[in-house]
N, C-alpha and C positions, 0 to 999 in steps of 0.2 A: 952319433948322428946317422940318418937313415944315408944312404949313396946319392947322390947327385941326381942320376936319372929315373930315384925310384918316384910312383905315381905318392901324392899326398894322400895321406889318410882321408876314408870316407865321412866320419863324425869331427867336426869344427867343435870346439867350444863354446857354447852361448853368452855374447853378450851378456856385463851386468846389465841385470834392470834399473831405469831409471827410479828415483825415489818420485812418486807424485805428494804435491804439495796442497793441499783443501785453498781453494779459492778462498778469499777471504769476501763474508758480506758486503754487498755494496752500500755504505755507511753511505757515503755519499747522498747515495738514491733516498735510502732513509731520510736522514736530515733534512733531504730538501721536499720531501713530501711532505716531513713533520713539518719545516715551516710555513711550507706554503700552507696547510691546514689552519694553521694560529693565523696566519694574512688574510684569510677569506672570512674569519670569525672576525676580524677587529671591527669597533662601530664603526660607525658612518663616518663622525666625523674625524679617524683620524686615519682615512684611507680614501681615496678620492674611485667614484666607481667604473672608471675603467680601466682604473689599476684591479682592481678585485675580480673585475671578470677577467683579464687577460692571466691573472693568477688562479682564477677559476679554470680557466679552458684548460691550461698545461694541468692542471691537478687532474681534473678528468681524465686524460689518457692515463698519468701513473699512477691512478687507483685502481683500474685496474687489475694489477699485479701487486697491489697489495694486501697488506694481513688482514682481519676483521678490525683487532684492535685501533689501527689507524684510521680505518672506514669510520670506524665507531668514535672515533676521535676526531672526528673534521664533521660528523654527521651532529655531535654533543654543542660544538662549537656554531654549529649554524642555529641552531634554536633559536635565539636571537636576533639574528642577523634580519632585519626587514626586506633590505632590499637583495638579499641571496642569490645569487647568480641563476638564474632558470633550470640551465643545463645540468651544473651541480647539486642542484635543489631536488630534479628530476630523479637525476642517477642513484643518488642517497637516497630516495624515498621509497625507489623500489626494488632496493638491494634485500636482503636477506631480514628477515624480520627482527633480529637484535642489533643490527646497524639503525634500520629504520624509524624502529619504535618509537623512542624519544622525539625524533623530528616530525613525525606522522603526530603526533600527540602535542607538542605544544608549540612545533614552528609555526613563527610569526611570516614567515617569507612567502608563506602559500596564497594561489589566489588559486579561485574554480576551479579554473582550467588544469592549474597543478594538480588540484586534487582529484580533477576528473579522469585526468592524463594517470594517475596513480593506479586507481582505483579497475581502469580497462588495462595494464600491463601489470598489474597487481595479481595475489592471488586470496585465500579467505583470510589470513592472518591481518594482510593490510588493510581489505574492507573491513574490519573487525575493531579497526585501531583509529581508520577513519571516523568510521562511525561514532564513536565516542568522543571525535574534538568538543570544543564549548561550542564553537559557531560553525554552521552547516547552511550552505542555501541552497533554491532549490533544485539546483543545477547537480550539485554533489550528490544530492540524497536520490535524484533521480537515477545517476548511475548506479547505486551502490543498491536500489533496490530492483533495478534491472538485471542486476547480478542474480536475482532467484534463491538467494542465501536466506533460510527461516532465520538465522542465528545472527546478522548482518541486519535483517526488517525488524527483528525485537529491539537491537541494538537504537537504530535509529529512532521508534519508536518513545523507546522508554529517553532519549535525548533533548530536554526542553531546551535547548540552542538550536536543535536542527529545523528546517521553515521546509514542510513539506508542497507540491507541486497539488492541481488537482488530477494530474496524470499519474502522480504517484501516492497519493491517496487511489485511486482507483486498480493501483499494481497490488496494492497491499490488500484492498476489500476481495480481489480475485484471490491471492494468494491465502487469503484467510478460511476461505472455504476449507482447505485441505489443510490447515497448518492452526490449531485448535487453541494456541496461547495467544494468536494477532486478534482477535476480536475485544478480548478486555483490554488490550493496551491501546486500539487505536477507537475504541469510545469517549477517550480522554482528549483525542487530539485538539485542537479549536480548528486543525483546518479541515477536519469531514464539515460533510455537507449533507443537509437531508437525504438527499437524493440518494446519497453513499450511502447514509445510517440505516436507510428504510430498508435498501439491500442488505448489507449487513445483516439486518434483524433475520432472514431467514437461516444463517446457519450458527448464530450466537446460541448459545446458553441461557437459561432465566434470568441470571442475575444483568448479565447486557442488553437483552432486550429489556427489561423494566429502565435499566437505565437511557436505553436511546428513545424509547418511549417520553421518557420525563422530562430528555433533554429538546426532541425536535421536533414532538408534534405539537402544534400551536395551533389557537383557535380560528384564524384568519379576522379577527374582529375589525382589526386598521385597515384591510382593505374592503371588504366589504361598506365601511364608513363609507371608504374612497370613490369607491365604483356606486354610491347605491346611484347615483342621475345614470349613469351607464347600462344599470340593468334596465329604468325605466324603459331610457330609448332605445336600446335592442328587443325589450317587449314588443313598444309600440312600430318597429318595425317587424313585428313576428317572427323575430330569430329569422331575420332573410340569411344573415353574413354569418356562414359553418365557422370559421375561424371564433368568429366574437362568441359564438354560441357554445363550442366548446371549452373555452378560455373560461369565459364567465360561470360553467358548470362546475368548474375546479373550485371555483372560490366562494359559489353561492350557500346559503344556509342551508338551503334542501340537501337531503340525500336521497331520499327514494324518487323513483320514476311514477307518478301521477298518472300522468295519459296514460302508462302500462298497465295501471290498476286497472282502469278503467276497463280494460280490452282485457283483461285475464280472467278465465273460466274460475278463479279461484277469489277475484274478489280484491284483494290484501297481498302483502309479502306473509301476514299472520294466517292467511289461510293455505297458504303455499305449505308453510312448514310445516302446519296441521298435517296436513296431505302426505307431506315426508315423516311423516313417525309409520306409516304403513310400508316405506322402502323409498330411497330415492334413488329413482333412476338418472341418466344424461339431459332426456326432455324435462323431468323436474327441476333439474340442477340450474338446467340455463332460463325456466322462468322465473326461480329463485334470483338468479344474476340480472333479469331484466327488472325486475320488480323493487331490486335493490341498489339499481343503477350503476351496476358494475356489471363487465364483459364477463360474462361463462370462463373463460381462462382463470380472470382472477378469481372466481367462487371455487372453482376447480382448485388451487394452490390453496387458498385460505384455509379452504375443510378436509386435504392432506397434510395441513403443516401437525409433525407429528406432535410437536408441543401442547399446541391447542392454545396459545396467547394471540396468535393472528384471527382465532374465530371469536374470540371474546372483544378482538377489536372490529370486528365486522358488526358483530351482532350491537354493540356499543354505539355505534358508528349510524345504524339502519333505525335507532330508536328500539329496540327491542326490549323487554323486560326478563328479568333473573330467572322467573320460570321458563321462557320460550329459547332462553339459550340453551336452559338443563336441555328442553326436549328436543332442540338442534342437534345438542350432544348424544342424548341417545339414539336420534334418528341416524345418525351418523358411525353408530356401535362401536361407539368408543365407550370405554371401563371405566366407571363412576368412582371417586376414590373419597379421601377427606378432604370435606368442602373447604376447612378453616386451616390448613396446613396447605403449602407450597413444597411438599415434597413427592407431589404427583402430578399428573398434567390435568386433572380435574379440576386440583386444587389452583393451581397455577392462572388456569385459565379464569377461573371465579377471582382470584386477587386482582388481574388484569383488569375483568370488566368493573368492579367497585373500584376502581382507582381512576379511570379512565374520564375524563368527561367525553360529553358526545361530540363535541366542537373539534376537539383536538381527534379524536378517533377518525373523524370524518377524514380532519386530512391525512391522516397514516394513508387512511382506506383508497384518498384520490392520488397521493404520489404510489403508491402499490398499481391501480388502477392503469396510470400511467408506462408501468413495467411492461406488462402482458400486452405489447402489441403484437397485431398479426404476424408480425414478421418476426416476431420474438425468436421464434425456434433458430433463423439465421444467426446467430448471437457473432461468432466472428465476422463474418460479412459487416454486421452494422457497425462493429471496435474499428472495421479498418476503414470506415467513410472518410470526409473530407470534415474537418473541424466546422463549418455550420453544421451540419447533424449532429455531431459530439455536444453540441452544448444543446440540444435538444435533450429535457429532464426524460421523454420517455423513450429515446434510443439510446441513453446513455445508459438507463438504467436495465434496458434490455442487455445493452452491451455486457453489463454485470453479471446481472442474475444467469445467462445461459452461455458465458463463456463456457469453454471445454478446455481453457488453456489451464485453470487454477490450480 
């Protein structure tokens, strides 16, 4: 042994170390999550519901911190559930998309609001899942096509449970411009509206405009019946009242401007066109539009549309005959192709006019007519008025045809 007074050694021996012991799972927490899961599923009647929600609220907080598989296991169980607690209904809905799905898909516990509430804290997978329920109203479909998703608007679309808005009819005709598969799916809808179709028709395909053709221009013959004592007396009043005068202009038989013949160096709209096989210029164009009772704008659109079924409806439309469209068509220098095939715009345009009666062409011609107001060019300005202007057919459809947002 070292001497009494000597100093202690500088190195102590270290401590053993403790053994650490692995926590064990909290079973507990488990179990009671698992049952509180199986409690919130039970039906109705063998749970009283503010037992269910107050087993709802505590389950909320300790999910948490749970696994997928339990998420996915209290989310399986609610499918059913009608009256599903709100808050837990919410939380599960817009959890991770294979918790979700099943309950995004066939729960019964959803109202609008859930699913609108989904769909704004969501991301594309759950509008995607939405979109496919059986029943949709139009409060859902509005959000989910507000979301700007082409792959969510086909969704919806191609869904004959979903009941579309006319504000969302009108998100989709914008968005259709730029997005080349929405025009064939939303000619089927029942909720377009002329108004919609006739827009539409400028950036469709052939085979959808023959078909919006077929379906929405119509002869006006029942109202005309209706109004004919009303033409009288706004005659015999000589068109004093502009309102009545243009109202009754949409609906009457005539299509060309008469008093304009009268007063035109040219005679005719037939000697107009005449005129135009030598070159048409801007001052021909807009005697052409005066002559055929439509504004210069719309002649302008009608004889750039590059298809060439919007001139066959003009021409249709004005009384014109088979030869003086061809010589429209050349005045215009566009490229003659085969007359008896539809796999050209020649051709296209000739199947248009033989198919067309002149009744129904007229009113393509007066809801188009209606598009091209002066103030057309503001197009978002008019989108953002106050709903009396929105349901006016020709600011609405200006709203369409020159948004910049599509």
């Amino acid at each position: 042994m070292p001497p009494a007074n000597q100093p202690r050694p500088d190195t102590v021996p270290p401590e053993p170390l403790l053994l650490t012991v692995p926590q064990a799972p909290p079973r507990a927490r488990e179990a009671l999550m698992q049952r509180l899961c199986d409690v919130v599923s039970w039906p109705e009647s063998k749970l009283p519901a503010n037992e269910r929600q107050l087993a709802a609220d505590i389950l909320v907080g300790l999910l948490r911190t749970s696994n997928v598989e339990l998420r996915q296991r209290c989310a399986n169980g609610l499918q059913r559930v009608s009256d599903a607690p709100k808050a837990l209904l919410r939380y599960l809905a817009k959890d991770e998309i294979v918790v979700a799905q099943p309950l995004l898909e066939n729960g019964v516990g959803f109202d609008d609001s859930d699913l609108v509430f989904t769909v704004r804290a969501g991301v594309t997978a759950h509008w995607q899942v939405i979109a496919r329920r059986r029943h949709l109203g139009e409060a859902v479909t509005d959000a989910l096509l507000q979301t700007g998703d082409s792959v969510v608007a086909e969704a919806v679309l191609r869904n004959p449970g979903a009941r579309l808005s006319m504000q969302g009819v009108d998100l989709v005709v914008a968005r259709s411009r730029t997005v080349a598969s929405l025009p064939a799916l939303l000619i089927n809808r029942p909720e377009l509206r002329p108004t919609q179709a006739l827009t539409l028709f400028w950036w469709s395909d052939f085979n959808a405009r023959v078909h919006i053709l077929r379906r929405f221009a119509v002869d006006r013959a029942a109202l005309i019946s209706v109004l004919g004592e009303v033409f009288k007396m706004a005659a015999a009043e000589d068109w004093a009242d502009a309102e009545t005068r243009k109202t009754l202009q949409v609906i009457e038989r005539r299509q060309r401007n008469r008093a304009a013949a009268t007063r035109s160096p040219y005679g005719s709209l037939e000697g107009a066109l005449a005129a135009a096989e030598h070159g048409l210029d801007m001052k021909l164009l807009g005697e052409i539009a005066h002559l055929a009772g439509v504004k210069p704008t719309t002649a302008q659109q009608l004889f750039a549309d590059p298809g060439g079924e919007a001139i066959a409806v003009f021409c249709k439309a004005v009384g014109l005959k088979r030869p003086l469209l061809i010589a429209l068509w050349r005045a215009l220098r566009r490229p003659l192709g085969d007359s008896d095939a539809v796999d050209n715009p020649f051709g296209r345009t000739l199947f248009v006019f033989d198919t067309l009666a002149t009744a129904k062409a007229q009113t393509v011609l007066r809801y188009w007519n209606w598009s091209f107001t002066p103030d057309a060019a503001g197009g978002e300005r008019i989108a953002q008025e106050d709903d009396a202007d929105e349901l006016q057919p020709s600011r609405r459809n200006a709203a369409l045809l020159f948004s910049r947002n599509g």
